[in-house]
DOGU-743866 format. One line per 2 residues: for each residue x, y, z of C-alpha. Coordinates in nm, 4 decimals. Layout:
N
X Y Z  ...
This chain:
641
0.4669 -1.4953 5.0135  0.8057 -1.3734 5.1744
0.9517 -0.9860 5.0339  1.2204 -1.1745 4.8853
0.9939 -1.3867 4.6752  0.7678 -1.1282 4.5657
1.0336 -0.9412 4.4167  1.1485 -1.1967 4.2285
0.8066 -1.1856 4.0594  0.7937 -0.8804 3.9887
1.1334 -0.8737 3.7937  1.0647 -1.2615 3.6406
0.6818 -1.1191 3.4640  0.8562 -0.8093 3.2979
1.1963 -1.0278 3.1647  0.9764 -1.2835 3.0404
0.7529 -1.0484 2.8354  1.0560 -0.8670 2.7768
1.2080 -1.2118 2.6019  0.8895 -1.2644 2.4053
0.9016 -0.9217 2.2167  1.2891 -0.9728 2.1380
1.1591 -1.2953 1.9709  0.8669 -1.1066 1.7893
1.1219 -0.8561 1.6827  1.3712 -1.1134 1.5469
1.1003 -1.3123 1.3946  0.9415 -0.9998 1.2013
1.2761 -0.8499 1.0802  1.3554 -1.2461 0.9734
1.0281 -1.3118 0.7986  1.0120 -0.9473 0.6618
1.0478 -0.9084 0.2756  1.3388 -0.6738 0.1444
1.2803 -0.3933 -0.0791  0.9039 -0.3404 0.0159
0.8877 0.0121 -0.0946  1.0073 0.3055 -0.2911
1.0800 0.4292 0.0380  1.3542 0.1681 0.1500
1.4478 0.0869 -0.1887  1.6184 0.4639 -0.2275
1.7955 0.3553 0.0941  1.9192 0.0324 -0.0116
2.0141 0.1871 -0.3872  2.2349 0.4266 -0.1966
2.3807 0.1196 0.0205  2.5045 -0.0596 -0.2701
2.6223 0.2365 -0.4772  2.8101 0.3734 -0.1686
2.9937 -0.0069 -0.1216  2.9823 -0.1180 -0.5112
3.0556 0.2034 -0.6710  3.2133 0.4619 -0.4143
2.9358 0.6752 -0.4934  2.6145 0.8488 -0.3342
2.4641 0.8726 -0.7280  2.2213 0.5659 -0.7835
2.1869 0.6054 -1.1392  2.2933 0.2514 -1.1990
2.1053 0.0547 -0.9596  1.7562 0.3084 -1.0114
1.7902 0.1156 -1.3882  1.7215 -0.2291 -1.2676
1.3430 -0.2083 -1.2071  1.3865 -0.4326 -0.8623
1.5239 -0.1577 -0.7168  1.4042 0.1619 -0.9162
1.2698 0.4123 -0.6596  1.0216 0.7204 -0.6939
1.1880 0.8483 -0.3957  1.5035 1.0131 -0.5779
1.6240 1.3530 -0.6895  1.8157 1.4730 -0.9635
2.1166 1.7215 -0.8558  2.4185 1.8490 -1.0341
2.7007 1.9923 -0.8418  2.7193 2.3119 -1.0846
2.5518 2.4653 -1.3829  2.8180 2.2680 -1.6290
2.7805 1.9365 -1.4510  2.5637 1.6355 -1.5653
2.2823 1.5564 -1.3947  2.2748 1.3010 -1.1464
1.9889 1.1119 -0.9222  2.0355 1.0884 -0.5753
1.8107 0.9432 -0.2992  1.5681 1.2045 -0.1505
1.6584 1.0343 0.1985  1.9422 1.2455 0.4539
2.2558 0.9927 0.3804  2.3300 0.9363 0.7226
2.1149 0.6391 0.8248  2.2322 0.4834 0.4590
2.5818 0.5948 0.5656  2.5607 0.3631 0.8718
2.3683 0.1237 0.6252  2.6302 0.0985 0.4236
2.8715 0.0436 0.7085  2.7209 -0.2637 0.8143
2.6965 -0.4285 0.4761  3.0580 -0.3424 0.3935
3.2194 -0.5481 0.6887  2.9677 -0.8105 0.5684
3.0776 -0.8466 0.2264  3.4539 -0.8070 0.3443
3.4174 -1.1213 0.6166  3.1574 -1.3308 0.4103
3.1707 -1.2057 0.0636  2.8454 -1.1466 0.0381
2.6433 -0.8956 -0.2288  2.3692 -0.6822 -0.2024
2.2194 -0.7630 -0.5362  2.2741 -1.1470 -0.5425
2.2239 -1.2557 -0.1715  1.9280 -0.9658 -0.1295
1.7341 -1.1285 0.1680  2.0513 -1.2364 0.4225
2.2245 -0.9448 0.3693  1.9067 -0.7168 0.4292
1.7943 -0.9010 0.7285  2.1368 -0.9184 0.8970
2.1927 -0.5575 0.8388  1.8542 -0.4945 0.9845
1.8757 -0.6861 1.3204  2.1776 -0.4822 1.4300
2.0389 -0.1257 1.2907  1.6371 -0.2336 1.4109
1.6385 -0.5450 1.6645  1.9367 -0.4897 1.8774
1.8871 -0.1484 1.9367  1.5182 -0.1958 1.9970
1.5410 -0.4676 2.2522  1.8360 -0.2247 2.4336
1.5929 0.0263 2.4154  1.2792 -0.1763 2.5882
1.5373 -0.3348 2.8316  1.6264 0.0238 2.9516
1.2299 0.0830 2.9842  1.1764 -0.2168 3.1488
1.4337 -0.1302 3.4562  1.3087 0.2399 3.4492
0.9023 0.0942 3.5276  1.0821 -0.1012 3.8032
1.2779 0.1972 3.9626  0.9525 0.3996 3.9359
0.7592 0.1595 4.1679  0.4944 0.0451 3.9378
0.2830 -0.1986 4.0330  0.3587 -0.5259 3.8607
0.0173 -0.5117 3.6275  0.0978 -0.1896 3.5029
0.4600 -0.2381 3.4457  0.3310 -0.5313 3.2367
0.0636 -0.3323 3.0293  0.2596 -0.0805 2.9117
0.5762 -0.3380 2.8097  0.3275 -0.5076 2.6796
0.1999 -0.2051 2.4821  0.5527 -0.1392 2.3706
0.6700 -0.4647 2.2939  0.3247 -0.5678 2.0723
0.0963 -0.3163 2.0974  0.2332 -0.0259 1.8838
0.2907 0.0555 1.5068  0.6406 0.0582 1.5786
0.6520 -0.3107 1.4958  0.5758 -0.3422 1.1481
0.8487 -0.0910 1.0830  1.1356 -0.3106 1.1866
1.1153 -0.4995 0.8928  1.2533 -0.2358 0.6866
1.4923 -0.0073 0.6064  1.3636 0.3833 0.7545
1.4379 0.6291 0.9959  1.1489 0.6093 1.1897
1.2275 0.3169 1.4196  1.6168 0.4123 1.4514
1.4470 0.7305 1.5883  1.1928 0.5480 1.8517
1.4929 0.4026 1.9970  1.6884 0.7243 2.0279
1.4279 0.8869 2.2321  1.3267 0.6175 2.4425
1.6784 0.6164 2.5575  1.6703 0.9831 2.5580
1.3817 1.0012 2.7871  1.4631 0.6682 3.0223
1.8391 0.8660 3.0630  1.6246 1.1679 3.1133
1.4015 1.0547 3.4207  1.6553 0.8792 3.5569
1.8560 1.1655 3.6256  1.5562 1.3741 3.7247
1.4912 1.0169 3.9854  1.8539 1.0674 4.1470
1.9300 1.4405 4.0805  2.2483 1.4144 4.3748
2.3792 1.1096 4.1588  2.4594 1.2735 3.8226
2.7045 1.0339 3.5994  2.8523 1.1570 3.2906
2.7698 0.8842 3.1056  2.3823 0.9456 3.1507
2.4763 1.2953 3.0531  2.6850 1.1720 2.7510
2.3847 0.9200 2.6254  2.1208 1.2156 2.6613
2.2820 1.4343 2.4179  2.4220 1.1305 2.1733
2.0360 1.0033 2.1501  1.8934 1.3516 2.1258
2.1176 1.4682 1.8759  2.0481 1.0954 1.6934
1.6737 1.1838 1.7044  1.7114 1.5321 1.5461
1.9022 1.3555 1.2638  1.6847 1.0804 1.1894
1.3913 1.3135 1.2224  1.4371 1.6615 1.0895
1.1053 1.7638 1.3471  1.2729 1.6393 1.6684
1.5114 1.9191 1.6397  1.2780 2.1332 1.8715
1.3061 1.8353 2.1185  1.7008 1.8135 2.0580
1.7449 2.1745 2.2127  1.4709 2.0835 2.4929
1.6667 1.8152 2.6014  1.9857 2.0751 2.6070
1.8204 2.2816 2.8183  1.6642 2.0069 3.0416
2.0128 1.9298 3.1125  2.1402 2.2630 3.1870
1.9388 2.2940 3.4244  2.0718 1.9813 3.6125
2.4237 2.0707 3.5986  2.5838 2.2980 3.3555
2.9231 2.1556 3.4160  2.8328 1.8072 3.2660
2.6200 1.9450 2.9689  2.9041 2.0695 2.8417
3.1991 1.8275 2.9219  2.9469 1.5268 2.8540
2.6370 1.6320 2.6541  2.7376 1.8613 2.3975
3.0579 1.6712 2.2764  2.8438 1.3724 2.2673
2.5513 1.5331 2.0589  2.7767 1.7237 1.8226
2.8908 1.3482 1.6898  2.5303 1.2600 1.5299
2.5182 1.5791 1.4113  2.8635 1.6460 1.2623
2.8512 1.2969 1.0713  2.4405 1.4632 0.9610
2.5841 1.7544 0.8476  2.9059 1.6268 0.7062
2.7289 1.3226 0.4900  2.4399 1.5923 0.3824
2.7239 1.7982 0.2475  2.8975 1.5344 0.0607
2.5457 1.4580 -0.0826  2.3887 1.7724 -0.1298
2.6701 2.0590 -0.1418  2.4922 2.2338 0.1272
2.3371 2.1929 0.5080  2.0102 2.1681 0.3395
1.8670 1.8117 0.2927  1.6814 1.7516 -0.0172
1.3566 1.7470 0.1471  1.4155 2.1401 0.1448
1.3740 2.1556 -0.2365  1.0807 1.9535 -0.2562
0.8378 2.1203 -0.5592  1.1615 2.2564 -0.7348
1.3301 2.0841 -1.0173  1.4978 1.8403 -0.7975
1.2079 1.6526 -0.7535  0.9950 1.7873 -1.0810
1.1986 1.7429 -1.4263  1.1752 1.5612 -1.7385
1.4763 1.2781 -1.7858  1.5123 1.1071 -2.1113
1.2008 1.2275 -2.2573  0.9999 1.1160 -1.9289
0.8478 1.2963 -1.6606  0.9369 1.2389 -1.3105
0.6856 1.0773 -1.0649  0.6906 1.4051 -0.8801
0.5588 1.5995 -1.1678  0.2589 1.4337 -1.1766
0.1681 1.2040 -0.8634  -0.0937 0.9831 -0.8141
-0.3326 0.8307 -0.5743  -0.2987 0.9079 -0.2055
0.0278 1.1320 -0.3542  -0.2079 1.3953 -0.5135
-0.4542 1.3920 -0.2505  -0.6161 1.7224 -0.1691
-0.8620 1.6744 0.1177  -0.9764 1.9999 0.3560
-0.7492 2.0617 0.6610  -0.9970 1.9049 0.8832
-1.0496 1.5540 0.6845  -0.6653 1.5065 0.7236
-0.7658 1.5766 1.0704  -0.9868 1.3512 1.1289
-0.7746 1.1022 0.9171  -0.4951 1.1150 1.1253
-0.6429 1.1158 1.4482  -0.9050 0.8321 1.4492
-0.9484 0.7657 1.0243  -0.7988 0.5075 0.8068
-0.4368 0.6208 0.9040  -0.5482 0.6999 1.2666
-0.3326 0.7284 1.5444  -0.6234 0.6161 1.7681
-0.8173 0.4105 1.5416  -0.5440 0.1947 1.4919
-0.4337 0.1854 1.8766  -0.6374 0.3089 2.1123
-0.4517 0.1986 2.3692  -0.3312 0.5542 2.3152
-0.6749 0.6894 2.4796  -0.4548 0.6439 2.7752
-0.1921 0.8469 2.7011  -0.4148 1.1508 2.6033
-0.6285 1.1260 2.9665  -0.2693 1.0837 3.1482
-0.2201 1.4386 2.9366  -0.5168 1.5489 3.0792
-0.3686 1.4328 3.4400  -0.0778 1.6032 3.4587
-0.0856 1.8041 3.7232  -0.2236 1.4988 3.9718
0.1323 1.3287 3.8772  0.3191 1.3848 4.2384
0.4757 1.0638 4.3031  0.7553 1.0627 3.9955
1.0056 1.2938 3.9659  1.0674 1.3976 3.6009
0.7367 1.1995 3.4637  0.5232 1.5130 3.4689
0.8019 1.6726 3.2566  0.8317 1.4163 2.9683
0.4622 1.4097 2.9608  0.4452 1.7490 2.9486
0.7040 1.7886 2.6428  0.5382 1.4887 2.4809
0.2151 1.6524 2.5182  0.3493 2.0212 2.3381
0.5922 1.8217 2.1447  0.3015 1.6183 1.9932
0.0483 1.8806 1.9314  0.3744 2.0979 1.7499
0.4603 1.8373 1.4859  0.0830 1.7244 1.4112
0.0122 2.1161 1.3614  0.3270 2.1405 1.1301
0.2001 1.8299 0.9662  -0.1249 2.0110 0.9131
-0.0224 2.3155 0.7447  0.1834 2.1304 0.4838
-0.0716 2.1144 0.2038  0.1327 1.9826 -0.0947
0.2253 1.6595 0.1508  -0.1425 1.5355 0.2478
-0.0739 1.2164 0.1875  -0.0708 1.0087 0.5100
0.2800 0.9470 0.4672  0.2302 0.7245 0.1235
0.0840 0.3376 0.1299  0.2028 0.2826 0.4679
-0.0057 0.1415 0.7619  0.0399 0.4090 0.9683
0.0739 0.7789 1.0208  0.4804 0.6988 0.9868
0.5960 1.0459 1.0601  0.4339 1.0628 1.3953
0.5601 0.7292 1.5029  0.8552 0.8816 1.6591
0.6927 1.0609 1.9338  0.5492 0.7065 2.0181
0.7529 0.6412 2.3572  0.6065 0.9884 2.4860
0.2542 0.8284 2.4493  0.4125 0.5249 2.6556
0.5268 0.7322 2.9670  0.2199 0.9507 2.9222
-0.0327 0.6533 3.0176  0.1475 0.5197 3.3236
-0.0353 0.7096 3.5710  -0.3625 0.6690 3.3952
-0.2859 0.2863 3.3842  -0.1546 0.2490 3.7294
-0.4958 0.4055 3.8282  -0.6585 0.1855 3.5819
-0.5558 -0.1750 3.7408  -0.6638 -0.1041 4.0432
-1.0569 -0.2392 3.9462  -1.2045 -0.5225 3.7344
-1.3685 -0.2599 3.5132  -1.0504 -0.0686 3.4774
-0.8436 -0.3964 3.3533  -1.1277 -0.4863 3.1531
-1.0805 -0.1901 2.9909  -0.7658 -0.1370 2.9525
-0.7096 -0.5338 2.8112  -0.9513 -0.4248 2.5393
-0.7549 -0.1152 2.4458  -0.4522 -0.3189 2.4312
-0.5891 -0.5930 2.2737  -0.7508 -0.3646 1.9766
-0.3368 -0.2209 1.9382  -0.1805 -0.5457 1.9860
-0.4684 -0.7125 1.6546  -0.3962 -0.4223 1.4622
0.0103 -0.4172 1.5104  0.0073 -0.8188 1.4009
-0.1958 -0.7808 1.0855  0.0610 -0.4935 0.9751
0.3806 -0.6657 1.0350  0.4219 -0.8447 0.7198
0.4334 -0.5260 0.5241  0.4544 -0.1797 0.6718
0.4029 -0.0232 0.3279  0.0579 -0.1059 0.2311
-0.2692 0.0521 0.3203  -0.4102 -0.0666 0.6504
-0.7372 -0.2766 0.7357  -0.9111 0.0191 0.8148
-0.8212 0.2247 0.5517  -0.8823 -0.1030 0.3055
-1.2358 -0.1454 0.4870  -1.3316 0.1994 0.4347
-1.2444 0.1803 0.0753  -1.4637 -0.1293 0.0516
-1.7493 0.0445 0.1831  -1.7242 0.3552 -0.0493
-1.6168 0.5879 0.1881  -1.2650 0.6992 0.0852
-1.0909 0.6617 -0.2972  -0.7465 0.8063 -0.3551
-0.7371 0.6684 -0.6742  -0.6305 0.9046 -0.9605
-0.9282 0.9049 -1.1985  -0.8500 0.7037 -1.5349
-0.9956 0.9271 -1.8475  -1.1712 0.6721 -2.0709
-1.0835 0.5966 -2.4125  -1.3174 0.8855 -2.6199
-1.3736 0.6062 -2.8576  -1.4176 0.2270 -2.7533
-1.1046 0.0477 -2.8755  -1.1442 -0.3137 -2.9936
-0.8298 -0.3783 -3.1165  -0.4657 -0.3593 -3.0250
-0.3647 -0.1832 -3.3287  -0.5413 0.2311 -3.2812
-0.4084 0.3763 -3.6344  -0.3377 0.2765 -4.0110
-0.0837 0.4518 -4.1346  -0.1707 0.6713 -4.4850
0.1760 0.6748 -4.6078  0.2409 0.3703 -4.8151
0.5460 0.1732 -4.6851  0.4830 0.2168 -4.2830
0.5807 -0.0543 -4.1505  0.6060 -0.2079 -3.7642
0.7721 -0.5416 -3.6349  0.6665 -0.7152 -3.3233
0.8586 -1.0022 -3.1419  0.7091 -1.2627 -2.9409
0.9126 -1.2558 -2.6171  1.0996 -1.5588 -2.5583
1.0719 -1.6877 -2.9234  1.2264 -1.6491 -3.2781
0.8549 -1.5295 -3.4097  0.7987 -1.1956 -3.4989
0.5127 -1.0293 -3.7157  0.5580 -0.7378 -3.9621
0.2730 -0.5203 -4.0707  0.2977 -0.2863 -4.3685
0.0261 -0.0140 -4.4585  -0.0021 -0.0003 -4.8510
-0.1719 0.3332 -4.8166  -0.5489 0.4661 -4.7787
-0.7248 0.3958 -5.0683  -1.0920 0.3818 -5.1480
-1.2575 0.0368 -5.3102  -1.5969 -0.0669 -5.3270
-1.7318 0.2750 -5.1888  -1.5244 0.2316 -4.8739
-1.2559 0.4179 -4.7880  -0.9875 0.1089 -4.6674
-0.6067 0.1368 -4.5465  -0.4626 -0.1914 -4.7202
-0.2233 -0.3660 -4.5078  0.0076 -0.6824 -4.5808
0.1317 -0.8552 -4.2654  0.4200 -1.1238 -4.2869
0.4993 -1.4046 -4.0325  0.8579 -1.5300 -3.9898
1.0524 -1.7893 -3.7523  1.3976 -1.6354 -3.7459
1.3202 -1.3624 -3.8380  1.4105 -1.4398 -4.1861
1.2118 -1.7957 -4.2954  0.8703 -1.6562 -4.4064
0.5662 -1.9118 -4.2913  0.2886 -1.6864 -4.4381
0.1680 -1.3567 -4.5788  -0.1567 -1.2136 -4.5365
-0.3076 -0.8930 -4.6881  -0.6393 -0.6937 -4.5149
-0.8171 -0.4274 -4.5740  -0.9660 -0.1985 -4.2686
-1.2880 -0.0337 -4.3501  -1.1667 0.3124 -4.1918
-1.5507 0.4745 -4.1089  -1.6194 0.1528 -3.8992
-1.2878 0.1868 -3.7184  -1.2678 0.5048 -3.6712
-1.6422 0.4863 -3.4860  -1.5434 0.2432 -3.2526
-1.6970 -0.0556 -3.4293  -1.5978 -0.3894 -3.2940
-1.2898 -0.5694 -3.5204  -1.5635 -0.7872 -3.7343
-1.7409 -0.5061 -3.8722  -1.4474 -0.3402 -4.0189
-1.1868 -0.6482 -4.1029  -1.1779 -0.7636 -4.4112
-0.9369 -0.9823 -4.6444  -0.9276 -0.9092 -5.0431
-1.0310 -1.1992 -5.2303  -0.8386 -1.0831 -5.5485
-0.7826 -0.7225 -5.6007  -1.1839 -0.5506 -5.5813
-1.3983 -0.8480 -5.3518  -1.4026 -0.7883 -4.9755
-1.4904 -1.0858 -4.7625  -1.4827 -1.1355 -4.4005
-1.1586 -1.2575 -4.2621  -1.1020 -1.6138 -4.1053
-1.1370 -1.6267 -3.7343  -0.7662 -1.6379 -3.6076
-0.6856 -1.3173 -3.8442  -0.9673 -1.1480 -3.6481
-0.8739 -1.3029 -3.2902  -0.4700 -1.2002 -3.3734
-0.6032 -0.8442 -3.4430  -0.8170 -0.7313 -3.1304
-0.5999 -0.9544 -2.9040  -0.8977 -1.1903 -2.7608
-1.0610 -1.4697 -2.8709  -1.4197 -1.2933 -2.8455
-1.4785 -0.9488 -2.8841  -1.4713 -0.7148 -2.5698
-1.3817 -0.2992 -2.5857  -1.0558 -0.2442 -2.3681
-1.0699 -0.0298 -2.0854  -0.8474 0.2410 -2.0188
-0.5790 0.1990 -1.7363  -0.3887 0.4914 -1.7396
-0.0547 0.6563 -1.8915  0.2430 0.4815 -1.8292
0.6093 0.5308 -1.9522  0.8065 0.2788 -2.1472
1.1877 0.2382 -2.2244  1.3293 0.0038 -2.4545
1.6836 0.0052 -2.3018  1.7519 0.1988 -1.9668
1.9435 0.4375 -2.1522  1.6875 0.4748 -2.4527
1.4211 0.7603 -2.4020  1.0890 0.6443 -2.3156
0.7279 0.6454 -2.4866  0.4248 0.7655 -2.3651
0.1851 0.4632 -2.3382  -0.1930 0.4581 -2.2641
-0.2790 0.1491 -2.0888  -0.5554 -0.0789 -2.1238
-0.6568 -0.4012 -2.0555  -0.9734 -0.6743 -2.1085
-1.0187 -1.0097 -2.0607  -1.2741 -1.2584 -2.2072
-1.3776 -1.6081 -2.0361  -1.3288 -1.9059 -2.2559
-1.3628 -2.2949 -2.2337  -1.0208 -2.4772 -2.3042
-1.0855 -2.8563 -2.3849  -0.8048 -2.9597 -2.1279
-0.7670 -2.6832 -1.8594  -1.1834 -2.5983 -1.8824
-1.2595 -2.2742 -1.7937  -1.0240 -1.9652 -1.8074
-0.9852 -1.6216 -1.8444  -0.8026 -1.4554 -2.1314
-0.6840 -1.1323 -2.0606  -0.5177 -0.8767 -2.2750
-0.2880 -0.5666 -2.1732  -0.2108 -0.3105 -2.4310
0.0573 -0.0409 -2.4446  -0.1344 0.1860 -2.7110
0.1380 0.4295 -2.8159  0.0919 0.7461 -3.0674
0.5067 0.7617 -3.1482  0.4935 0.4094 -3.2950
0.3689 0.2745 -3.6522  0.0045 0.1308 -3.5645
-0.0403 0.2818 -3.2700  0.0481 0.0066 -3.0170
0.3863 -0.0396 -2.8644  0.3629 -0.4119 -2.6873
0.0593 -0.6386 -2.5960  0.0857 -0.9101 -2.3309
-0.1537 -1.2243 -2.3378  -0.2223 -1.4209 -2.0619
-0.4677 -1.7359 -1.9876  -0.5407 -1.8123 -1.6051
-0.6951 -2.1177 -1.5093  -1.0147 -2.0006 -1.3300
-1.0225 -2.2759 -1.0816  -0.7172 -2.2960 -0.9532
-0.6225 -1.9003 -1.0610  -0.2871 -2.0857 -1.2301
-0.1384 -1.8753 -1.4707  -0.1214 -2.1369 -1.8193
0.0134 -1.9180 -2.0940  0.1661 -1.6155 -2.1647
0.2809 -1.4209 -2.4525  0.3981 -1.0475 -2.4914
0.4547 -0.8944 -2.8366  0.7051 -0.5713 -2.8097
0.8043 -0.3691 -3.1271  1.1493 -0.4163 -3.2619
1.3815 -0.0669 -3.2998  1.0711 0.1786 -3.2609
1.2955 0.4833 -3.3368
């Protein structure tokens, strides 16, 4: 095959892999869902209150629950202020964000809130895809100035463009993928100038310090790297540094610090204050997520489990792509790398660079949490295009056998499985971590304290004091139900809590009125509702009630104990303050003459601040067959306070 020819191939292979991960890119970010997470939520709240309300306070947006976030602070400029909530986030990726959206909404009128998944996925292809595929371009011509051999110039864009848990992040709103591209261009500008050091340009100069300083702001750890890279290019020629470099970086970072001010007050972002009462305060009578997390949130494994989690566990950076073996024996090669000029130096910086941030990682106790439900160790992904340039020797030697490709192909195949399953949500556990939960090996799960005594009912207390009354409405409908206690009382040798409970369309038209008695000893032991239910036939006889009395009190059409699911908060209004609830739920299988055989579930919001002890109850009959949701009905109590 003529020179001419062969060159052509090896250009034509790269572009056309090259092509197919711009259209993996632009297909994930298009099929992605918006507001997957607390995480991007906070982002997008700021986005819309920034355009919609010229403000960096999300107060208003955090009330509508599709885009309430955990991830939020509350700040007051000054002791005499009111309080405020705030994304937890740095502003300036939301700042830029924000930017995007607003020339949207000016040239196509478009909203945030009403036209959610355009706007989101627009926004994201020019802050995630565009720069991404720039990024992998500038890769791509870098293997080919190296002299790679075509099948390992292949491997690693292949690695890069599928084979990395970059992917699944492009979908969403965060700061880790902004930051892969910033150093990828950082280091391809880097070696490049290190390849041609009597060619210096000022623009290579000027994108060095504008991606470094970019890095250091989307990823308060890279700052060690940031001042590396200064001195990296000090080294090459002080004159340009500081015509080209340091204006250039001091853009990033004047629009970090500048946005972080307007936010915070201070330099300080409001990661800083994590554990004060930024993140741990009480707001309208309800506690803040912070102040009492759960699941992988509250974790509080040994230093050496989150070891072994994060290097080859559930949130691995192995297990899930081991094509990364390759980077760590190129680590391990480093002094055998001759033929490159600056390679042994970016894999020498990853290598440190790496090792630093896992270590600082490490000694953060109060954070051992994998970086939330996500799929991956996210706040390690950033150092991901050191691991690329770190296997290209090792793969370069690797492609020269049939073992070696055999191999590597597994490696990358392992990666590229692992990447595809996790692109349809980044912020979910992985299959590792869901197969090792399966097996009984891990369980983050905060433990639910069961009920002390088996509830059967949805109603946990009968008021003494005559005259307590509660109304419930049925959601959706003009029925409501009003119980009223008459007062504890002892008849027949029982001590009973008479109650009258009136049903009314409107609210007003009365269809019935029915008075029971509760036999309070076989309550208050747990009983099930047909041993201590009764109706007064007259003022003295106690009989046993009629089956849809006793089915409307313990919420199910047979009798089953509920099981505790935890304390929730509830708000009536967004504005109202909330009620402690104790969740539970239980469900009952039952034979329906025209949909056959379903499953009756009932969720209670058992509540001590409210007359009879239950706030709402939601009813709901699934088809068991075709899992079809048939019917459902949730009473809530009208004006609790």
């Amino acid at each position: 095959m003529p020179a001419d020819s062969i060159s052509t191939v090896n250009q034509t292979i790269p572009r056309l892999i090259l092509l197919a991960s711009a259209g993996a890119i632009i297909g994930g970010i298009l099929s992605g869902t918006p507001l997957q997470s607390a995480n991007d939520r906070s982002r997008w709240a700021t986005v819309w209150s920034l355009i919609h309300r010229r403000t960096w306070q999300i107060d208003e947006i955090d009330q509508d629950p599709r885009w309430s976030t955990i991830d939020k602070v509350r700040h007051r400029t000054d002791d005499g202020a009111p309080f405020h909530f705030y994304s937890s986030k740095p502003p300036l990726l939301s700042s830029i964000a924000a930017g995007v959206y607003g020339i949207q909404r000016r040239i196509l009128g478009v909203d945030l809130k009403r036209d959610t998944l355009p706007v989101t996925r627009f926004t994201l292809l020019l802050i995630n895809g565009l720069p991404m595929m720039l990024a992998l371009w500038m890769f791509q011509r870098l293997l080919l100035r190296l002299n790679l051999s075509l099948t390992t110039q292949c491997f690693v864009l292949l690695v890069a463009g599928f084979g990395s848990m970059v992917n699944p992040y492009l979908s969403t709103l965060n700061n880790h993928t902004p930051a892969v591209v910033s150093l990828l261009i950082c280091l391809v500008t880097i070696v490049r100038i290190q390849q041609q050091p009597q060619q210096f340009r000022s623009c290579d100069f000027a994108i060095t310090g504008l991606t470094a300083a970019l890095l250091s702001c989307f990823e308060l750890p890279a700052a060690l790297f940031g001042i590396t890279a200064f001195f990296w290019m000090l080294k090459n020629d002080v004159r340009l540094t500081f015509r080209w470099f340091v204006p250039a970086a001091l853009l990033p970072l004047s629009a970090h610090f500048v946005t972080n001010w307007m936010v915070t007050g201070g330099i300080l972002p409001f990661y800083a204050f994590f554990g004060t009462d930024k993140y741990v305060y009480v707001h309208l009578g309800i506690p803040s997520y912070w102040s009492h997390p759960q699941g992988l949130d509250s974790n509080a494994e040994s230093m050496l489990t989150y070891l072994f989690h994060c290097v080859v566990g559930h949130h691995g950076l192995l297990s899930h792509t081991p094509v990364f073996l390759l980077s760590v024996w190129g680590w391990c090669r480093i002094r055998r790398v001759k033929n490159h000029k600056g390679l042994p130096g970016v894999m020498l910086v990853g290598m440190i660079t790496s090792g630093l941030v896992l270590g600082f990682y490490l000694t953060r106790t109060q954070n051992y949490n994998y970086g939330g439900n996500s799929v991956a160790l996210r706040w390690m992904l950033w150092l991901t295009p050191f691991w690329w340039f770190a296997m290209l020797e090792p793969v370069e030697r690797l492609m020269t056998s049939g073992r070696g490709r055999m191999i590597g192909g597994t490696l990358l195949l392992v990666s590229v499985a692992t990447a595809t399953v996790s692109l349809p949500d980044p912020w979910r556990p992985s299959w590792i971590y869901r197969s090792m939960f399966q097996a009984g090996w891990i369980d983050y799960r905060t433990p639910v304290v069961p009920f002390e005594v088996p509830r059967n009912s949805v109603f946990t207390s009968w008021p003494q004091a005559p005259g307590t009354f509660g109304v419930w409405k049925l959601d959706g409908a003009d029925h409501s139900m009003k119980l009223v206690s008459r007062g504890h009382r002892s008849l027949n040798g029982h001590r009973v809590c008479e109650v009258e409970v009136t049903f009314s369309e409107d609210y007003h038209d009365v269809n019935r009125i029915v008075r029971f008695c509760v036999l309070l000893d076989e309550f208050e032991t747990g009983k099930p509702v047909a041993d201590w239910l009764r109706v007064l036939n007259g003022t003295t006889e106690l009989e046993k009630p009629q089956d849809w009395l006793t089915q409307l009190i313990q919420g199910l059409p047979h009798p089953r104990p509920y099981a505790a699911a935890g304390v929730r908060w509830y708000q009536e209004t967004p504005d109202s303050t909330g009620y402690r609830c104790e969740r539970a739920a239980s469900r009952v299988s039952i034979e329906d003459q025209h949909l056959g055989k379903c499953w009756h579930r009932c969720d209670v919001w058992y509540c001590d601040d409210v007359p009879f002890g239950v706030l709402r109850w939601k009813q709901t009959v699934t088809q068991k067959s075709s899992r079809d949701v048939v019917q459902v009905q949730v009473w809530s109590i009208l004006h609790p306070r």
